[in-house]
PDB file of N, CA, C and O in Angstrom:
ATOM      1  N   UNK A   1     -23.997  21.544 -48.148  1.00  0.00           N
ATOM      2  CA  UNK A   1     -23.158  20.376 -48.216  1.00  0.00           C
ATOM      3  C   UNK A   1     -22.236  20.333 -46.999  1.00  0.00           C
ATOM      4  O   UNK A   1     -21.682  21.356 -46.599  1.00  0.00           O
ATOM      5  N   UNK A   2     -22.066  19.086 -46.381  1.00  0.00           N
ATOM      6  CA  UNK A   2     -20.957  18.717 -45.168  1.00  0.00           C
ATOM      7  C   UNK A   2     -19.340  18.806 -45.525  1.00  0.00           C
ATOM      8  O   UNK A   2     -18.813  18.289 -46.510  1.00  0.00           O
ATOM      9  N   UNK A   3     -18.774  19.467 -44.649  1.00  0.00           N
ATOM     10  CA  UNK A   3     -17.527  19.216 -44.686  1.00  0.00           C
ATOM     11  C   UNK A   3     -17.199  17.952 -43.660  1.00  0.00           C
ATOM     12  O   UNK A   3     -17.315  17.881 -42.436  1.00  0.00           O
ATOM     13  N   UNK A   4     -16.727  16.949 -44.674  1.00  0.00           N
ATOM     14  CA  UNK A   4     -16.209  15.782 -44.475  1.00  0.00           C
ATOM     15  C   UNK A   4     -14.737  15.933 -43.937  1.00  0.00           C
ATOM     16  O   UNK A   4     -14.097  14.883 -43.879  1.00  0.00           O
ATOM     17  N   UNK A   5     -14.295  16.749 -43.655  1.00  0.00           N
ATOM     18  CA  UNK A   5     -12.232  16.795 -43.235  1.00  0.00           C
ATOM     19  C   UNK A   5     -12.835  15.993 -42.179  1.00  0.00           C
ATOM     20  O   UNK A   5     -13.980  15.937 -41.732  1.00  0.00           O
ATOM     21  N   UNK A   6     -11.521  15.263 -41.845  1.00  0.00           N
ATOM     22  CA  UNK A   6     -11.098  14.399 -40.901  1.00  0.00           C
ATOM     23  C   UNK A   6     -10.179  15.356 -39.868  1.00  0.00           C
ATOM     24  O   UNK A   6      -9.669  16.386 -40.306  1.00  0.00           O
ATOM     25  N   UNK A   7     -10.019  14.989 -38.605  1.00  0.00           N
ATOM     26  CA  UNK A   7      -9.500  15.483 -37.488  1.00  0.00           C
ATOM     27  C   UNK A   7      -9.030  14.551 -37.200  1.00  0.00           C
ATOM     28  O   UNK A   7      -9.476  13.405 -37.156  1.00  0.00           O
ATOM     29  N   UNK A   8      -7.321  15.279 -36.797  1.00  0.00           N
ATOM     30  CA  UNK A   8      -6.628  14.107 -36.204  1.00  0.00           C
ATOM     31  C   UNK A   8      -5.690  14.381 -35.158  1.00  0.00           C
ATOM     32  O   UNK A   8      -4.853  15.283 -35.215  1.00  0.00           O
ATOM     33  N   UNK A   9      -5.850  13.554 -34.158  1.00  0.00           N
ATOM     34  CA  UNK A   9      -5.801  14.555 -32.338  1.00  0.00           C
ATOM     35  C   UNK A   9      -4.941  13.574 -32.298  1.00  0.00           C
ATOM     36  O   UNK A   9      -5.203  12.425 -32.651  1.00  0.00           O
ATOM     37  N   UNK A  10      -3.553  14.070 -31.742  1.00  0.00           N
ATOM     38  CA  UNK A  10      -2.561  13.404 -30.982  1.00  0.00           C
ATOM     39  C   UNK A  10      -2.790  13.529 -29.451  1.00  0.00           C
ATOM     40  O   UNK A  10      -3.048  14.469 -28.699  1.00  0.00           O
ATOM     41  N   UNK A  11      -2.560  12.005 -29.278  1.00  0.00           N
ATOM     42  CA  UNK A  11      -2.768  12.025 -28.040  1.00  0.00           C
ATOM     43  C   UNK A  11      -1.559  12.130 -27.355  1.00  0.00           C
ATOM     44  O   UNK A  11      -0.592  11.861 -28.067  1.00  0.00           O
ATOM     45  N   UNK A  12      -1.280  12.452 -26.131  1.00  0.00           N
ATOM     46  CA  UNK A  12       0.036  12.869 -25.174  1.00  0.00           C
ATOM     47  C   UNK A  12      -0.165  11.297 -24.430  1.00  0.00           C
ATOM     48  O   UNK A  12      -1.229  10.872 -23.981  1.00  0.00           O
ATOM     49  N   UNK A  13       1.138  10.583 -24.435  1.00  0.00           N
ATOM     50  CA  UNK A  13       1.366   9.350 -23.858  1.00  0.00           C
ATOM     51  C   UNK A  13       1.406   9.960 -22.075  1.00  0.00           C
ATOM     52  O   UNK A  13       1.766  11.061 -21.660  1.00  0.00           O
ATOM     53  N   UNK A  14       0.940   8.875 -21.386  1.00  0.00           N
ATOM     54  CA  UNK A  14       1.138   9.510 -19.908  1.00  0.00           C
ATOM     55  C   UNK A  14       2.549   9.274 -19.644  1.00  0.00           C
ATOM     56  O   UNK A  14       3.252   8.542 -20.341  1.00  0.00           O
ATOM     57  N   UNK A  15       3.020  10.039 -18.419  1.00  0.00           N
ATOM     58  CA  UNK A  15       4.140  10.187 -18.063  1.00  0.00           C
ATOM     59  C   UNK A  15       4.429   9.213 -16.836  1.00  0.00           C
ATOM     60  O   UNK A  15       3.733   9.317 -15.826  1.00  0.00           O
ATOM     61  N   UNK A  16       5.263   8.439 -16.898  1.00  0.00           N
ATOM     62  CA  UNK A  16       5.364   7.082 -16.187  1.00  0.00           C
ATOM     63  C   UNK A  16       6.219   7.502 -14.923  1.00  0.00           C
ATOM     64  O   UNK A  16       7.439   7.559 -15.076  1.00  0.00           O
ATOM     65  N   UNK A  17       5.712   7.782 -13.771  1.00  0.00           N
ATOM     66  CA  UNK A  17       7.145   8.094 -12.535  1.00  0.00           C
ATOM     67  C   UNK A  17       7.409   6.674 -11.709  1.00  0.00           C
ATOM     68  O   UNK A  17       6.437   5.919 -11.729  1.00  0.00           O
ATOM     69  N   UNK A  18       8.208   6.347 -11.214  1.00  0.00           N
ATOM     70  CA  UNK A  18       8.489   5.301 -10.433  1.00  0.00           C
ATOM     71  C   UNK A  18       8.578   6.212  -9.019  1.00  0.00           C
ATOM     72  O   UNK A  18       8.881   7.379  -8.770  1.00  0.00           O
ATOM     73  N   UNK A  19       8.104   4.917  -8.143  1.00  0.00           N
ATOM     74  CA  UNK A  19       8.282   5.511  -5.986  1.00  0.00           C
ATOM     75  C   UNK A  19       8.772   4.640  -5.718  1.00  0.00           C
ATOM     76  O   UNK A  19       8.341   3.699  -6.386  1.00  0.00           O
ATOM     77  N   UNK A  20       9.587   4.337  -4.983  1.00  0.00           N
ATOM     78  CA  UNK A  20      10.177   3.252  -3.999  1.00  0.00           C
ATOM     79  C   UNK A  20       9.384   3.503  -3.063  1.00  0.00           C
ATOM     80  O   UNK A  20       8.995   4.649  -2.836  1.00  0.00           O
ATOM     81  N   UNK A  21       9.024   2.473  -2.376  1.00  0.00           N
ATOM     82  CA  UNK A  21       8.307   2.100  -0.563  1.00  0.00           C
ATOM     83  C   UNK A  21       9.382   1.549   0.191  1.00  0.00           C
ATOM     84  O   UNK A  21      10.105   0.764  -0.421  1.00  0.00           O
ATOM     85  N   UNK A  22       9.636   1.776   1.330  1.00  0.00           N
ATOM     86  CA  UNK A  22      10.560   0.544   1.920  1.00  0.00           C
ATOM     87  C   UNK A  22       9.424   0.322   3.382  1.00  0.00           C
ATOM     88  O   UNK A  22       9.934   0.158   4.491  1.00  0.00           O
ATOM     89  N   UNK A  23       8.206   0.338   3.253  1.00  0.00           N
ATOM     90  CA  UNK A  23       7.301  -0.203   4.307  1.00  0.00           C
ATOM     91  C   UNK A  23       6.376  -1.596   3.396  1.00  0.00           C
ATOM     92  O   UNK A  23       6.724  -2.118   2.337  1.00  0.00           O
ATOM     93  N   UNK A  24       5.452  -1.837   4.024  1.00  0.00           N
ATOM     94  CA  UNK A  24       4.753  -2.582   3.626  1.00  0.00           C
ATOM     95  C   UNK A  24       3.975  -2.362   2.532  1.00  0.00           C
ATOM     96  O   UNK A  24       4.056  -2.938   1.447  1.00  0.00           O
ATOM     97  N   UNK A  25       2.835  -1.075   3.025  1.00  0.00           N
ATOM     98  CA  UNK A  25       1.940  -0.736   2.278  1.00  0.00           C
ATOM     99  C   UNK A  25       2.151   1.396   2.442  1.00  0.00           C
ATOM    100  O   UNK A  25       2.714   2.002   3.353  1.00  0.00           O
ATOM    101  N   UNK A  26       1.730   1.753   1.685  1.00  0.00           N
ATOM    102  CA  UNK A  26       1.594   3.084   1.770  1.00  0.00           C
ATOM    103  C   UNK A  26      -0.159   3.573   1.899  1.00  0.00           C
ATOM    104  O   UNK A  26      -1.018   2.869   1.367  1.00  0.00           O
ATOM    105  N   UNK A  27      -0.420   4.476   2.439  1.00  0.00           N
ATOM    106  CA  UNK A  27      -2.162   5.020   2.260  1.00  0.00           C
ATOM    107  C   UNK A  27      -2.327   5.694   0.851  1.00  0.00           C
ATOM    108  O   UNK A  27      -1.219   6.168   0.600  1.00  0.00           O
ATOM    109  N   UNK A  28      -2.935   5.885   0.113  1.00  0.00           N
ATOM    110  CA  UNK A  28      -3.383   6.533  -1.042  1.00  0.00           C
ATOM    111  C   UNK A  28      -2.778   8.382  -0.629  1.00  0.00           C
ATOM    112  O   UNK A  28      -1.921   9.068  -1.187  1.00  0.00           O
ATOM    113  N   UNK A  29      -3.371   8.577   0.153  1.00  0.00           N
ATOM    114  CA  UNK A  29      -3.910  10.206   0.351  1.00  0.00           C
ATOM    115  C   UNK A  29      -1.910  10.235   0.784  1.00  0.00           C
ATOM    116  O   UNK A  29      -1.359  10.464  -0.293  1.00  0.00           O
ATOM    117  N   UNK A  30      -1.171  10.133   1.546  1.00  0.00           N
ATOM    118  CA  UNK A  30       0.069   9.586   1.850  1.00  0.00           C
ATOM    119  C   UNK A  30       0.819   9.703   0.736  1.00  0.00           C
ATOM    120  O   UNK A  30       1.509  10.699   0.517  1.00  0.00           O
ATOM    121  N   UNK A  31       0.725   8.523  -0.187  1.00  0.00           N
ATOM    122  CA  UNK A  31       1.305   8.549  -1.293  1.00  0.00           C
ATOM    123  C   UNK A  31       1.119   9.491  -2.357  1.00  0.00           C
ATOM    124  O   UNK A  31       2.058   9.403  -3.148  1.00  0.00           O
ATOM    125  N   UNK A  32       0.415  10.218  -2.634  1.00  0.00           N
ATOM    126  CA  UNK A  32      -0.444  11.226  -3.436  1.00  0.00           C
ATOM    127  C   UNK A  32       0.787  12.226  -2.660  1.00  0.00           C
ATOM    128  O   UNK A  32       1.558  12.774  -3.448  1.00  0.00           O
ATOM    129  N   UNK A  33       0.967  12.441  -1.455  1.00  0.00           N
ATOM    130  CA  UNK A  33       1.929  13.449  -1.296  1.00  0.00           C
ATOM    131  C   UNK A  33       3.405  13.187  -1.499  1.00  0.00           C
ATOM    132  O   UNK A  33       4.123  14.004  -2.074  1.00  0.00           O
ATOM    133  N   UNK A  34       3.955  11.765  -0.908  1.00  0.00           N
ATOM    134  CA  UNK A  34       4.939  11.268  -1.173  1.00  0.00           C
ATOM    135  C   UNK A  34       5.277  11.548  -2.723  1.00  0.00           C
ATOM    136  O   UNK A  34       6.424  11.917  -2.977  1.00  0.00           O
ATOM    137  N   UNK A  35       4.709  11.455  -3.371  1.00  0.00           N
ATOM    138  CA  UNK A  35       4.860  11.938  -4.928  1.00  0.00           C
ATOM    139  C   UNK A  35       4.494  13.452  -5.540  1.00  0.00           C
ATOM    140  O   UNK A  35       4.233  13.761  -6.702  1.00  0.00           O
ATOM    141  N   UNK A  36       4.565  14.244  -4.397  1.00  0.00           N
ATOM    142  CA  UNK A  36       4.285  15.676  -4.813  1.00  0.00           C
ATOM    143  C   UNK A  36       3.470  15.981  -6.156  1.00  0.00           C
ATOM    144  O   UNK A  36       3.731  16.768  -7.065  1.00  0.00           O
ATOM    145  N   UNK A  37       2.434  15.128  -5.989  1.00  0.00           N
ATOM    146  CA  UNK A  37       1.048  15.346  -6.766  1.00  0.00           C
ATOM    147  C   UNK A  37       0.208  15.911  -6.736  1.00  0.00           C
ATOM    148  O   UNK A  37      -0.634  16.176  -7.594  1.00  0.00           O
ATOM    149  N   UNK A  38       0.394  16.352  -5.069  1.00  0.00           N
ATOM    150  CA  UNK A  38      -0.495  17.213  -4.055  1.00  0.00           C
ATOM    151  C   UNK A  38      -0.010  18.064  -3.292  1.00  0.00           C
ATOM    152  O   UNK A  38       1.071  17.823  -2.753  1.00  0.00           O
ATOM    153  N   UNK A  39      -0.634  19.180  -3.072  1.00  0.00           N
ATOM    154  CA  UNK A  39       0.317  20.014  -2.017  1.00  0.00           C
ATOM    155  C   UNK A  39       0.451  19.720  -0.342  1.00  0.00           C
ATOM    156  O   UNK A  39       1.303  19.839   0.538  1.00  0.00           O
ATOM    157  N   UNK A  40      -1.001  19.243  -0.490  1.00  0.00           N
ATOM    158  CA  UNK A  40      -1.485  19.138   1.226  1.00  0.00           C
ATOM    159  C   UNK A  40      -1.969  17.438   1.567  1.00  0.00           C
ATOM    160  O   UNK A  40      -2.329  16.594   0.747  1.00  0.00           O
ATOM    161  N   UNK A  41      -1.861  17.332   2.731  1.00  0.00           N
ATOM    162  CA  UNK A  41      -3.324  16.319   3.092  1.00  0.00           C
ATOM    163  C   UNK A  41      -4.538  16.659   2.347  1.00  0.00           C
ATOM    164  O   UNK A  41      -5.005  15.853   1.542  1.00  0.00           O
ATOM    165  N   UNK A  42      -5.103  17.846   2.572  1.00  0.00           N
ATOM    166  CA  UNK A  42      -6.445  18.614   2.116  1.00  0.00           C
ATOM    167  C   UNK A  42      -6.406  18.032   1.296  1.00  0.00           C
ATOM    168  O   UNK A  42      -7.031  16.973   1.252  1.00  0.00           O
ATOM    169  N   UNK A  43      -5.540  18.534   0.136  1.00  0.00           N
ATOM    170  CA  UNK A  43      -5.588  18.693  -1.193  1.00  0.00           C
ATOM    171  C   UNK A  43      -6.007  16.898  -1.746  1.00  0.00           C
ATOM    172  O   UNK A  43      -6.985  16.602  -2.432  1.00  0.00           O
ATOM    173  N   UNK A  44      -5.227  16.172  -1.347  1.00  0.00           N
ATOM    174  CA  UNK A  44      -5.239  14.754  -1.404  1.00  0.00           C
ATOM    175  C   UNK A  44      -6.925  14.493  -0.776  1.00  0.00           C
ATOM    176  O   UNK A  44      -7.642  13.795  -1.492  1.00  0.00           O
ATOM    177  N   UNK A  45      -7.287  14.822   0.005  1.00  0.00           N
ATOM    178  CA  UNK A  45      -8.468  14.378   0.511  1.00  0.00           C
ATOM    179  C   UNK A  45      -9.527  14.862  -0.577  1.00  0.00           C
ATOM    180  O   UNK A  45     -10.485  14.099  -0.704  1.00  0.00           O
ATOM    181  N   UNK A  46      -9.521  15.907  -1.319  1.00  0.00           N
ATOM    182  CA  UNK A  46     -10.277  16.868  -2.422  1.00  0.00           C
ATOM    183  C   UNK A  46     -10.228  15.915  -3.420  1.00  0.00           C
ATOM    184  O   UNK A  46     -11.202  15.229  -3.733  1.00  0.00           O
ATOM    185  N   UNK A  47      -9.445  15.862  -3.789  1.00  0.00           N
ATOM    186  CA  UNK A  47      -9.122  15.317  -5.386  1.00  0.00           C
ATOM    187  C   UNK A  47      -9.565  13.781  -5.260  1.00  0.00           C
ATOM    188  O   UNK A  47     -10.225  13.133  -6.073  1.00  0.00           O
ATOM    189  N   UNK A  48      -9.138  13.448  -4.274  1.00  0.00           N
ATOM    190  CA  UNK A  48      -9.684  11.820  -4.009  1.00  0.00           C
ATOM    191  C   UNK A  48     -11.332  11.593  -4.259  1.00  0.00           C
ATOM    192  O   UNK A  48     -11.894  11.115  -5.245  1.00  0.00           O
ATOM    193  N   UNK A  49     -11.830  12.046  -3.165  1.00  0.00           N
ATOM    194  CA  UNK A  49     -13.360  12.460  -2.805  1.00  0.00           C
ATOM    195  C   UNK A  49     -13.849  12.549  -4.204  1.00  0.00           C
ATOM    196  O   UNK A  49     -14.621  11.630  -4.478  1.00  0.00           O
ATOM    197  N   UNK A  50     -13.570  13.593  -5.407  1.00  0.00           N
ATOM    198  CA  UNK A  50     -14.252  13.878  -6.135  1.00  0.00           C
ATOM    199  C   UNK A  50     -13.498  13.056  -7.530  1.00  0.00           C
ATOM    200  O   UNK A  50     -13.215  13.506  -8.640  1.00  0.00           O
ATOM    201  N   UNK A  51     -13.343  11.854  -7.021  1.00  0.00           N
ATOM    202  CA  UNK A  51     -13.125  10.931  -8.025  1.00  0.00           C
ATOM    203  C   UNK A  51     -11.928  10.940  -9.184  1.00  0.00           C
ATOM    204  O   UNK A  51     -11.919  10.219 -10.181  1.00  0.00           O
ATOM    205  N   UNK A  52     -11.078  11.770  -8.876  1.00  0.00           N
ATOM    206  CA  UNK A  52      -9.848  12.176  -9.727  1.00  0.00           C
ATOM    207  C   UNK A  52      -8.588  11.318  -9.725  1.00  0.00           C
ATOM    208  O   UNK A  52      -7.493  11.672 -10.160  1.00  0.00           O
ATOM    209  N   UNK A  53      -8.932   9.988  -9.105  1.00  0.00           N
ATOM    210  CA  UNK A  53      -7.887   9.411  -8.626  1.00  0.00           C
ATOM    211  C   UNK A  53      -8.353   7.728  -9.044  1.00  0.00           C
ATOM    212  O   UNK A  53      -9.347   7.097  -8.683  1.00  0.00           O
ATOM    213  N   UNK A  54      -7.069   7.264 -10.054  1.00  0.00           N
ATOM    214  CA  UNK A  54      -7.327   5.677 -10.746  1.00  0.00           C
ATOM    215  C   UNK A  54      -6.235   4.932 -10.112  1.00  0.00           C
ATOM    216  O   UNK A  54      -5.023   5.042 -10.297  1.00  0.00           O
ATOM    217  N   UNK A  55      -7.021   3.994  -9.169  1.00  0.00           N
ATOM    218  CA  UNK A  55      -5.901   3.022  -8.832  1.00  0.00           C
ATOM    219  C   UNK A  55      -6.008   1.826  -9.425  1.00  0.00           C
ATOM    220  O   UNK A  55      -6.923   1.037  -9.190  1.00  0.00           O
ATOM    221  N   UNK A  56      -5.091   1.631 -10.214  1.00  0.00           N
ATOM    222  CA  UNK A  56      -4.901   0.481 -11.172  1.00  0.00           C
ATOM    223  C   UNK A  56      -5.875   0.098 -11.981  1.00  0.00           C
ATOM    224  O   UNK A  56      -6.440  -0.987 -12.115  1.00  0.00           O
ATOM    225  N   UNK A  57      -6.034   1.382 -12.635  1.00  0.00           N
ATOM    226  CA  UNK A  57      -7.418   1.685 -13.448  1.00  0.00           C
ATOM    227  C   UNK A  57      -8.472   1.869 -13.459  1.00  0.00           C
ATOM    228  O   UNK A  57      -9.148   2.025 -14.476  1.00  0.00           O
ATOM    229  N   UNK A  58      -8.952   1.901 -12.068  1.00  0.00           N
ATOM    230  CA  UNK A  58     -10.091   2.404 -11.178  1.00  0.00           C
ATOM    231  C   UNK A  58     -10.141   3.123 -10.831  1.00  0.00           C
ATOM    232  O   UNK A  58      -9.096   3.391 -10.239  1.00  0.00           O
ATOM    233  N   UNK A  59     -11.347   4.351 -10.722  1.00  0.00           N
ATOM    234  CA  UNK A  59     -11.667   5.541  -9.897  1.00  0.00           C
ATOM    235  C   UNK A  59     -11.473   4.803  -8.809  1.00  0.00           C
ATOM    236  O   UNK A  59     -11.959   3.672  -8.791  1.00  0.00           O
ATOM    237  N   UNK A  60     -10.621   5.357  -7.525  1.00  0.00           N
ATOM    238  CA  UNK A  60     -10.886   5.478  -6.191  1.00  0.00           C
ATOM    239  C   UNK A  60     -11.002   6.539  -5.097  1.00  0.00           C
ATOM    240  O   UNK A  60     -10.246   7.468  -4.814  1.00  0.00           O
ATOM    241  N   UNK A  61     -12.183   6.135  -4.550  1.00  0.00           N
ATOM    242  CA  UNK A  61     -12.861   7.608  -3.234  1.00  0.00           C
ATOM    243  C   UNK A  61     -12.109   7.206  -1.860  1.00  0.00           C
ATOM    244  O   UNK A  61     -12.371   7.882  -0.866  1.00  0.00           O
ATOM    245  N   UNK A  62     -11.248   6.210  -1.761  1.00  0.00           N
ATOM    246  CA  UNK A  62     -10.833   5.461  -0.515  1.00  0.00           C
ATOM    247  C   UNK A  62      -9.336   6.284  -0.299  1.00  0.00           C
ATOM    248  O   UNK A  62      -8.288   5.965  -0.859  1.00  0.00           O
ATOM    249  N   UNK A  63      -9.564   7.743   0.925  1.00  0.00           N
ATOM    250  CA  UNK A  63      -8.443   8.125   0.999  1.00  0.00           C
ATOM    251  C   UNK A  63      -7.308   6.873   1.791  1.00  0.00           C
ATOM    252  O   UNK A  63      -6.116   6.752   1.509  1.00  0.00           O
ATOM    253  N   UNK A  64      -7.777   6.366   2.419  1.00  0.00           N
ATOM    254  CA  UNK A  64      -6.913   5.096   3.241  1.00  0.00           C
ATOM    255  C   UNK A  64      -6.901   4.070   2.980  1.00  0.00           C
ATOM    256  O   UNK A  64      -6.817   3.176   3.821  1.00  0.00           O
ATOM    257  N   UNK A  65      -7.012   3.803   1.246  1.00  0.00           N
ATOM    258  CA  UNK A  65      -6.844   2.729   0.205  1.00  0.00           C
ATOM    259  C   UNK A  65      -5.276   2.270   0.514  1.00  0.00           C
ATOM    260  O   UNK A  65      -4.425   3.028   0.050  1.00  0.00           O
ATOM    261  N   UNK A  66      -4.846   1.208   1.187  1.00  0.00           N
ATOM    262  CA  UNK A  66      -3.402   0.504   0.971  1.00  0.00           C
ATOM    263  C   UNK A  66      -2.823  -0.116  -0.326  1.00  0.00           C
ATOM    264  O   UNK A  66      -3.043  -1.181  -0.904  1.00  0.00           O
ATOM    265  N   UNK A  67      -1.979   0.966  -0.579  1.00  0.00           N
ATOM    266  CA  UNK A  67      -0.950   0.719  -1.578  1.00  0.00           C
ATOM    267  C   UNK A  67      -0.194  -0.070  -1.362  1.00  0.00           C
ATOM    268  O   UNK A  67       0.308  -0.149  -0.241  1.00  0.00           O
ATOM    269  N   UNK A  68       0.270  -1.248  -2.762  1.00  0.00           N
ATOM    270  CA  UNK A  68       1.593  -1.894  -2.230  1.00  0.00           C
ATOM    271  C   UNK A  68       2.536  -2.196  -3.279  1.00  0.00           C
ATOM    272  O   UNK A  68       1.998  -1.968  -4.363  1.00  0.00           O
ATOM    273  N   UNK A  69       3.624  -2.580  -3.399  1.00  0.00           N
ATOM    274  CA  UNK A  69       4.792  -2.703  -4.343  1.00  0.00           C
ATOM    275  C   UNK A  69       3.708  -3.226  -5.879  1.00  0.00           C
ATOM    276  O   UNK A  69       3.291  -4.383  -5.931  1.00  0.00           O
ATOM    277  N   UNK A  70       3.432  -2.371  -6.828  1.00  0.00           N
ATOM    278  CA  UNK A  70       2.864  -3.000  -8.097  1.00  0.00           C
ATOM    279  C   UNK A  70       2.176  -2.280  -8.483  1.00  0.00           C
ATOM    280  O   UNK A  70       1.988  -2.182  -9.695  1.00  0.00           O
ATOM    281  N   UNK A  71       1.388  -1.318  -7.361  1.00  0.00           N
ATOM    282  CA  UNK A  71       0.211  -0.601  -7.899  1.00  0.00           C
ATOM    283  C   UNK A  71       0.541   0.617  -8.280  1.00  0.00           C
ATOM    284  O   UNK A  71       1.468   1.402  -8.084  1.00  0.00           O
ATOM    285  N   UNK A  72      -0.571   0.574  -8.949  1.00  0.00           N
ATOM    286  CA  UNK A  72      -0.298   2.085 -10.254  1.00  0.00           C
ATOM    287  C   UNK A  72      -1.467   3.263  -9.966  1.00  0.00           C
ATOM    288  O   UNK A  72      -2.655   2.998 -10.151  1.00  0.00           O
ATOM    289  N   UNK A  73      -1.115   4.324  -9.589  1.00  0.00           N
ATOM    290  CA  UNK A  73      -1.742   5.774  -9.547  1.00  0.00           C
ATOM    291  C   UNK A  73      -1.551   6.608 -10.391  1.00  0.00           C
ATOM    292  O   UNK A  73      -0.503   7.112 -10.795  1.00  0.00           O
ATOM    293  N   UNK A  74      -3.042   6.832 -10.791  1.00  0.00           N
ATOM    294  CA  UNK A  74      -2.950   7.568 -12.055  1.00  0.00           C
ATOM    295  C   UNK A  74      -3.529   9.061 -11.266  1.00  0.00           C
ATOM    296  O   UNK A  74      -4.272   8.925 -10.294  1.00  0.00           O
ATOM    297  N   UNK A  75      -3.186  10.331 -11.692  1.00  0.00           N
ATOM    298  CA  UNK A  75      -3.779  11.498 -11.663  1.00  0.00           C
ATOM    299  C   UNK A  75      -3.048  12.417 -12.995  1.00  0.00           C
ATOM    300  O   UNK A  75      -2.136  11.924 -13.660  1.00  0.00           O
ATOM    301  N   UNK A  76      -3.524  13.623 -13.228  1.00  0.00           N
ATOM    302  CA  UNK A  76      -3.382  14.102 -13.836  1.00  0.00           C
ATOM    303  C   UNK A  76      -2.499  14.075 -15.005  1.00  0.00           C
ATOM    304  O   UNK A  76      -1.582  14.895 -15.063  1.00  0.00           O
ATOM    305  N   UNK A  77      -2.743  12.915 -16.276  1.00  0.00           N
ATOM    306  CA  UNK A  77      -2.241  12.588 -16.723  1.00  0.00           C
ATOM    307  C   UNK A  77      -0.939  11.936 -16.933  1.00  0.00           C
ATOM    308  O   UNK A  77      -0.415  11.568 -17.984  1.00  0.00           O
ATOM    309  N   UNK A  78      -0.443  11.855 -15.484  1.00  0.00           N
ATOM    310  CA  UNK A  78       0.634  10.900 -14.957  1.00  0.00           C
ATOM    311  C   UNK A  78       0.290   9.357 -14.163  1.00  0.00           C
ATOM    312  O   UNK A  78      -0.648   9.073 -13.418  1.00  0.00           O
ATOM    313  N   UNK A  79       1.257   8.648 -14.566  1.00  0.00           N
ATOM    314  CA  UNK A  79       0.985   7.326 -13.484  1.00  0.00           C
ATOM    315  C   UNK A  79       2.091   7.550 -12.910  1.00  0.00           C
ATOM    316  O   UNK A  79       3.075   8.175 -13.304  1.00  0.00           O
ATOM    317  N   UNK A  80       1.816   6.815 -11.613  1.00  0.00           N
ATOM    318  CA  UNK A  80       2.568   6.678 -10.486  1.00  0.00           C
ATOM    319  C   UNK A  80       3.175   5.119  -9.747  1.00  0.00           C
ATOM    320  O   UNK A  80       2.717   4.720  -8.675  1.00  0.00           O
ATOM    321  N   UNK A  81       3.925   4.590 -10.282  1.00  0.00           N
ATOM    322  CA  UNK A  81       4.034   3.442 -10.212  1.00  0.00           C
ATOM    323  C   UNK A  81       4.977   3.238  -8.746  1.00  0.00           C
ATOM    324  O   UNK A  81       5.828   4.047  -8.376  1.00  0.00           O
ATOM    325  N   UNK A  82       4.577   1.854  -7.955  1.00  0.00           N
ATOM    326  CA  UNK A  82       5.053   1.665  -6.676  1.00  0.00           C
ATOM    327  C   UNK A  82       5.836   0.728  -6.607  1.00  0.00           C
ATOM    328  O   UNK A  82       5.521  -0.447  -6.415  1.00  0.00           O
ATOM    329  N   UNK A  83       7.200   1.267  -6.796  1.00  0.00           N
ATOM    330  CA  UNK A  83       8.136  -0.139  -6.661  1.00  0.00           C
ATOM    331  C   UNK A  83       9.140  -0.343  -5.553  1.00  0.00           C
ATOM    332  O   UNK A  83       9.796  -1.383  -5.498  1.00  0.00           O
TER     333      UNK A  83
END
């Protein structure tokens, strides 16, 4: 006979950070450090590449993707919001 129990997984809400820009646009790989998300350039170029990176809810591979006042970066269970 099956055990029928139910499982019930709390999920962890993401953690919302705000960035100020005072340029136009920021680069992805740039901003990824500007927000100490990353240790290095490298590191930003790694994590990008292998798809670990949602810009405004999208996987993006585009380390020199232009960011601008609105958009939202998601990594490791944090967003990164650009205001």
């Amino acid at each position: 006979m099956l055990n029928n129990r139910k499982i019930k997984l709390k999920i962890k809400e993401k953690e919302i950070i705000q960035k100020h820009i005072t340029t136009e646009f920021i680069r992805l790989d740039a901003f990824l450090k500007l927000c100490d998300a990353v240790q290095s350039g490298g590191h930003a170029k790694i994590v990008i590449q292998d798809g670990e990176i949602k810009v405004n809810g999208e996987i993006c591979e585009q380390r020199g993707k232009k960011l601008r006042v609105g958009d939202k970066v998601e990594f490791e269970h944090k967003i990164y919001e650009i205001i």
